[in-house]
SEGU-84161 format. One line per 5 residues: number of its first residue (from 1); their letters; for each residue x, y negated, z negated of N, C-alpha, C, O. Coordinates in nm, 3 decimals. Each point is the difference from the previous one (the first is absolute). Layout:
residues N
NUM> a> X,Y,Z,X,Y,Z,X,Y,Z,X,Y,Z ~ ...
This chain:
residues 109
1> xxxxx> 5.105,12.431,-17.192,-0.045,0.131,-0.042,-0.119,0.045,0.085,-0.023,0.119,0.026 ~ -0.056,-0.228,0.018,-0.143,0.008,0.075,0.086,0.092,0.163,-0.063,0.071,0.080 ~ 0.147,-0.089,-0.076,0.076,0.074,0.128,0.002,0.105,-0.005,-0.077,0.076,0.058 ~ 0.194,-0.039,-0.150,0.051,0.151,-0.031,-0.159,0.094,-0.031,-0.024,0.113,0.042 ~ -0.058,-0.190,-0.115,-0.101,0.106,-0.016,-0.089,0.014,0.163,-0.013,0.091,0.082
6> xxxxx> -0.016,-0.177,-0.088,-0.055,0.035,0.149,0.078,0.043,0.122,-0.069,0.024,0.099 ~ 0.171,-0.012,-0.091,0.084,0.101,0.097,-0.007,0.126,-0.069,-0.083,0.066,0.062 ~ 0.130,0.006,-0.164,-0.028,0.054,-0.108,-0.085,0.081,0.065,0.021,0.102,0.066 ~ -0.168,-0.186,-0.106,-0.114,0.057,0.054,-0.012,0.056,0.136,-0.056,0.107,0.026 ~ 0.112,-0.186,0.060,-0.044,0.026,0.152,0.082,0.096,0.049,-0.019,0.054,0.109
11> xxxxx> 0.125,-0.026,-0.194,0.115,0.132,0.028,-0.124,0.122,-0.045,-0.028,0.102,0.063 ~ -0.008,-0.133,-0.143,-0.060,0.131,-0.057,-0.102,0.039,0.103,0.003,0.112,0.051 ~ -0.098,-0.204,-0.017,-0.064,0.049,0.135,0.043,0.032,0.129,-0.067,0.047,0.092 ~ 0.180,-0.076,-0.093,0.046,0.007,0.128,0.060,0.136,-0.012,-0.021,0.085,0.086 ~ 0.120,-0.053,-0.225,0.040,0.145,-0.031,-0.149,0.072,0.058,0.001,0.017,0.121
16> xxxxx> -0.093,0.016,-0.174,-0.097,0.034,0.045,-0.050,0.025,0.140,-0.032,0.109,0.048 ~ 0.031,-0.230,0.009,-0.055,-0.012,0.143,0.113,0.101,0.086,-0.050,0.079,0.079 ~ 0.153,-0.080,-0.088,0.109,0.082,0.073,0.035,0.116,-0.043,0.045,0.083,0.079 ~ -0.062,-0.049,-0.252,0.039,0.106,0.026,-0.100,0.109,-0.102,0.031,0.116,-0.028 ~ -0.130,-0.173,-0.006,-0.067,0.068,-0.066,-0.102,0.126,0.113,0.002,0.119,-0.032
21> xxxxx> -0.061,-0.151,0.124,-0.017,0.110,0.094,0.097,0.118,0.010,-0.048,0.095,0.062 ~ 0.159,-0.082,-0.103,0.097,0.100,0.002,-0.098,0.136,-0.095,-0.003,0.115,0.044 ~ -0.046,-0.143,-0.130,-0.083,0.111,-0.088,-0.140,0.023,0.063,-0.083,0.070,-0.059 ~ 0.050,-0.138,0.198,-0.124,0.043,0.023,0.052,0.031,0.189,-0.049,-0.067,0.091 ~ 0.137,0.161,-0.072,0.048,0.049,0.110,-0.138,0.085,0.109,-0.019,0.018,0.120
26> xxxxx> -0.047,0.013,-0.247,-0.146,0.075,0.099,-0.068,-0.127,0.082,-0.045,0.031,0.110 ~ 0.038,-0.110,-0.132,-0.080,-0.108,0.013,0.063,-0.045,0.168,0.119,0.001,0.031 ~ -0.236,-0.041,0.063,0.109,-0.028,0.130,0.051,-0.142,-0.027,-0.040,-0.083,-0.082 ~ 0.112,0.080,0.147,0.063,-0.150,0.014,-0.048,-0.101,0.050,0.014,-0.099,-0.073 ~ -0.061,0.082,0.157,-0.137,-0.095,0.055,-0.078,-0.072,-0.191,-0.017,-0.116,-0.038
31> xxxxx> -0.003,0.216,-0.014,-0.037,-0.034,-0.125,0.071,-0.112,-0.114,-0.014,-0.112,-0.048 ~ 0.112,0.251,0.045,0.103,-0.035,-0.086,0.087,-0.172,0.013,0.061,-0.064,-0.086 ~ -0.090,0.034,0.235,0.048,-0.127,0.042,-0.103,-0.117,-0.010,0.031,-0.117,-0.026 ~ -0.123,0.151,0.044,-0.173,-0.107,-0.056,0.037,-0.012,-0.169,0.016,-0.111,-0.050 ~ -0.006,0.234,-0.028,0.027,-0.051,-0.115,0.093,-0.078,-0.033,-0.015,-0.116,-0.036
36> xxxxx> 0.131,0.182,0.048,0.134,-0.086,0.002,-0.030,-0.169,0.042,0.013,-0.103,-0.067 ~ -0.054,0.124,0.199,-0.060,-0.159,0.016,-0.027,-0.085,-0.121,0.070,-0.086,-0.053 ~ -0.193,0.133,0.022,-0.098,-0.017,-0.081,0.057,-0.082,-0.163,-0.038,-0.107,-0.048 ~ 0.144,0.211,-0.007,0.094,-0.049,-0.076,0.087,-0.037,0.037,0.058,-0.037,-0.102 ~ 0.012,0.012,0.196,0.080,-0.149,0.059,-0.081,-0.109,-0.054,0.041,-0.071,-0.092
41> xxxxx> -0.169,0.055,0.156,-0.061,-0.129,-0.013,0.023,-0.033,-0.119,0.042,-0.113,-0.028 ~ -0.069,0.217,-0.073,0.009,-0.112,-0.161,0.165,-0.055,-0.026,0.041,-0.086,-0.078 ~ 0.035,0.172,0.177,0.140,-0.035,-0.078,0.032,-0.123,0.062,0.054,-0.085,-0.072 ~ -0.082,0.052,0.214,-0.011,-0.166,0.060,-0.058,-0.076,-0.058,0.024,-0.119,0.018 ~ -0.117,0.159,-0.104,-0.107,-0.078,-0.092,0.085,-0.071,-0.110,-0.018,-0.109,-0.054
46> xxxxx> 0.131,0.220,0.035,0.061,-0.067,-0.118,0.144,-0.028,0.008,0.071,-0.047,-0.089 ~ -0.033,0.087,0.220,0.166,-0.053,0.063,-0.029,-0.155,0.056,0.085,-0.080,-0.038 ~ -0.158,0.042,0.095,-0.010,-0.111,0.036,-0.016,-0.103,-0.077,0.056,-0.106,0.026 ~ -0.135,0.123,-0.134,0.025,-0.113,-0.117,0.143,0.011,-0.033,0.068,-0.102,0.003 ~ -0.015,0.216,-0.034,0.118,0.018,-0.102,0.103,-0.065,0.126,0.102,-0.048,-0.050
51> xxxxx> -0.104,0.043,0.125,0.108,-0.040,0.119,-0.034,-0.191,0.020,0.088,-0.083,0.025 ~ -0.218,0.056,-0.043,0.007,-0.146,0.028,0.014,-0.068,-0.123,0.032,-0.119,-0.007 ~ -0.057,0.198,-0.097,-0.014,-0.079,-0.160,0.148,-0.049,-0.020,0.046,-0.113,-0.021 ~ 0.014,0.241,0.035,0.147,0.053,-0.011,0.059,-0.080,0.046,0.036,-0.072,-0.094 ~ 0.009,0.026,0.203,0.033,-0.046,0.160,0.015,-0.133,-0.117,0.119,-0.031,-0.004
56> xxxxx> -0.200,-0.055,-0.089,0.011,-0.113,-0.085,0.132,0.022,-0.095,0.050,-0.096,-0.058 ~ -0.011,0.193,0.049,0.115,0.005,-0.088,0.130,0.130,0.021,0.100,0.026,-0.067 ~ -0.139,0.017,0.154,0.107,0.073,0.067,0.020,0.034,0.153,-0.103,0.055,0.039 ~ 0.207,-0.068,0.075,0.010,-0.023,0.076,-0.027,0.125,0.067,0.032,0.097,-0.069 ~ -0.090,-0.065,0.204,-0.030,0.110,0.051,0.059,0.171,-0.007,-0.038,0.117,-0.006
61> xxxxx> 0.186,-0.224,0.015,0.107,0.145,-0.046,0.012,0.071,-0.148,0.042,0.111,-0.030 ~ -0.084,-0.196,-0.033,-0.028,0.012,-0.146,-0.135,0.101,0.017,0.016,0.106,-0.059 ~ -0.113,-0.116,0.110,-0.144,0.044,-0.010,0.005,0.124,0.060,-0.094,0.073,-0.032 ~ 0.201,-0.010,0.137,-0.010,0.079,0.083,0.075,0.081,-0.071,-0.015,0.116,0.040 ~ 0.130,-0.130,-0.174,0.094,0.083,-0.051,-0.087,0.042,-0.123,0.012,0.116,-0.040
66> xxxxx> -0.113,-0.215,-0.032,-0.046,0.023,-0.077,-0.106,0.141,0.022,-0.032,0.089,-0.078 ~ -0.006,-0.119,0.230,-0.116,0.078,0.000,0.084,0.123,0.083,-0.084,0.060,0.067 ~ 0.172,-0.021,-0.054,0.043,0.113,0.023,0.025,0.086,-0.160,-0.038,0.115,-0.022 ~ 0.116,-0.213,-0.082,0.034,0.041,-0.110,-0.080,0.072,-0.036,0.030,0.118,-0.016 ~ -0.177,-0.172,-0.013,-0.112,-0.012,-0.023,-0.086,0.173,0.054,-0.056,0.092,-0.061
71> xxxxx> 0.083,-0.120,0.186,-0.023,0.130,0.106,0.109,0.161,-0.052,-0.028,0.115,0.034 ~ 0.118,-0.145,-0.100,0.082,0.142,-0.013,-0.030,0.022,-0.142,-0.024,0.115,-0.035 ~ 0.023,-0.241,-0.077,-0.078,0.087,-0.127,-0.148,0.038,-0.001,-0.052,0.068,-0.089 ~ -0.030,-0.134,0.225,-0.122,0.104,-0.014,0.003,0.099,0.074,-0.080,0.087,-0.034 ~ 0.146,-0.062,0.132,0.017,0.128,0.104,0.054,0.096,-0.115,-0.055,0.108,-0.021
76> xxxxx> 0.169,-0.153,-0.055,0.064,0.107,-0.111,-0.160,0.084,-0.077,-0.037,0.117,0.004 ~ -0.004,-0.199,-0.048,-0.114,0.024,-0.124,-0.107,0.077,0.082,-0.038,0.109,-0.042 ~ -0.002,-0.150,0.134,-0.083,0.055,0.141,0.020,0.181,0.020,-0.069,0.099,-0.027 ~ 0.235,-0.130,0.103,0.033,0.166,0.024,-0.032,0.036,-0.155,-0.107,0.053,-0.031 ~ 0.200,-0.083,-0.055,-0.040,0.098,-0.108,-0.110,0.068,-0.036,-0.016,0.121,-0.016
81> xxxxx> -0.082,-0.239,0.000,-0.093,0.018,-0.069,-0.149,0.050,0.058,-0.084,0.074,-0.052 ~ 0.085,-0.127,0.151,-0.107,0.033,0.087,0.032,0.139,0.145,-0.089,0.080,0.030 ~ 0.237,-0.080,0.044,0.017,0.083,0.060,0.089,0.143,-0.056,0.054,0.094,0.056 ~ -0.072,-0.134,-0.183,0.127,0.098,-0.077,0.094,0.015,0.059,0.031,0.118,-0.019 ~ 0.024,-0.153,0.069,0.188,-0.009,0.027,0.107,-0.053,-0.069,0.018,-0.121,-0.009
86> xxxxx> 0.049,0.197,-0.037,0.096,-0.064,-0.051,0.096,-0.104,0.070,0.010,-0.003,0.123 ~ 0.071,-0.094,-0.219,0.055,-0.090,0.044,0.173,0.056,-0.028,0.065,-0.023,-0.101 ~ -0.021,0.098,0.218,0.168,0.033,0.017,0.055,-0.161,-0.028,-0.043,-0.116,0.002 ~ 0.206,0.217,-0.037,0.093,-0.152,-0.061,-0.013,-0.046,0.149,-0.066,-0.100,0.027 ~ 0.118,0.160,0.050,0.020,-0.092,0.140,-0.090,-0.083,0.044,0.035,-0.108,0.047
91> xxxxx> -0.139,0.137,-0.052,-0.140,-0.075,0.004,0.041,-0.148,-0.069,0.024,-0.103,0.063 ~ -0.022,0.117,-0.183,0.029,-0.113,-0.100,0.077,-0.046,-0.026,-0.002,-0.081,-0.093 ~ 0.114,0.108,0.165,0.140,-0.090,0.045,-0.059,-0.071,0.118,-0.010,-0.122,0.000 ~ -0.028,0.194,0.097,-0.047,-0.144,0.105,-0.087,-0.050,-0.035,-0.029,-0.093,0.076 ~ -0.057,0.109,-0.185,-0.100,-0.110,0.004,0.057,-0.110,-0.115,-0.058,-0.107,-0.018
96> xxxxx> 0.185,0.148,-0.063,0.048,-0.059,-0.092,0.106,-0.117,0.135,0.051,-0.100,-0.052 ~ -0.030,0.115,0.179,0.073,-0.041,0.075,-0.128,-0.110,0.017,0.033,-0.107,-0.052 ~ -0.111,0.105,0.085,-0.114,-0.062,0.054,-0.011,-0.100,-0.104,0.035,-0.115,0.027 ~ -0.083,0.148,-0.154,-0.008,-0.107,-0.094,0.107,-0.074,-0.030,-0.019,-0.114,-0.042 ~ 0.199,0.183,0.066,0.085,-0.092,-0.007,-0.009,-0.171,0.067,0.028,-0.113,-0.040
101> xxxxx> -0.094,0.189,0.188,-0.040,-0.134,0.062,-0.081,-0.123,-0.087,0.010,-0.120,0.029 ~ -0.065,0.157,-0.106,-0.061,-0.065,-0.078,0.063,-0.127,-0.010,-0.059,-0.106,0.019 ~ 0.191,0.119,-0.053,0.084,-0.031,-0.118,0.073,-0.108,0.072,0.019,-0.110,-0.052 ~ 0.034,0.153,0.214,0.043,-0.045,0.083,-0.083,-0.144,0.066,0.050,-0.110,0.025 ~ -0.167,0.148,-0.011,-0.111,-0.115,0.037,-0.012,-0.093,-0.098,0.041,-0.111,0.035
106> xxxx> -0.093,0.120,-0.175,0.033,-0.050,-0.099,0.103,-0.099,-0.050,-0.028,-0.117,-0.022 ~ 0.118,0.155,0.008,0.148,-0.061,-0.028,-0.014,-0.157,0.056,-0.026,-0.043,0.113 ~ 0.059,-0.033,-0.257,0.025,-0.113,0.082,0.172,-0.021,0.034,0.078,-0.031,-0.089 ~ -0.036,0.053,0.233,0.142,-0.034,0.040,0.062,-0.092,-0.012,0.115,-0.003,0.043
């Protein structure tokens, strides 16, 4: 569980670091990329534990599907909520394609 939350977490900064500058378009970019930086750093702060802790009980491909999964229900919650955009069906069929992978990595064959 110490995983999922800390990827979790580091999605959420990272949602941030990439695309939260989108609402501050006045701002030059030179800027906007120091910040972004800036919040990267905390999300390495907390991907790197979650990737070596992890790495003890699930295998890399496991960690990389998780943290995509991980990456499209906070990007979902993200656009919504913070960039107001709605989420089209098409949108959420491919990201419902994406999490299928889930399922695929998972599986014991």
């Amino acid at each position: 569980m110490t995983t999922i939350l800390l990827l979790a977490a580091s999605n959420i900064f990272m949602t941030f670091a990439w695309y939260g500058h989108l609402k501050f378009k006045e701002y030059p970019l030179w800027v906007v990329i120091l910040v972004s930086w800036g919040i990267a750093f905390f999300e390495y702060c907390l991907m790197v534990p979650a990737n070596r802790w992890g790495s003890a009980q699930f295998s890399t491909s496991q960690l990389k599907i998780m943290q995509e999964a991980i990456t499209i229900v906070v990007f979902c919650g993200f656009s919504v909520w913070y960039l107001r955009e709605p989420l089209k069906w098409n949108y959420l069929v491919g990201f419902a394609l994406i999490l299928a992978a889930v399922f695929f990595v998972f599986k014991k064959w």
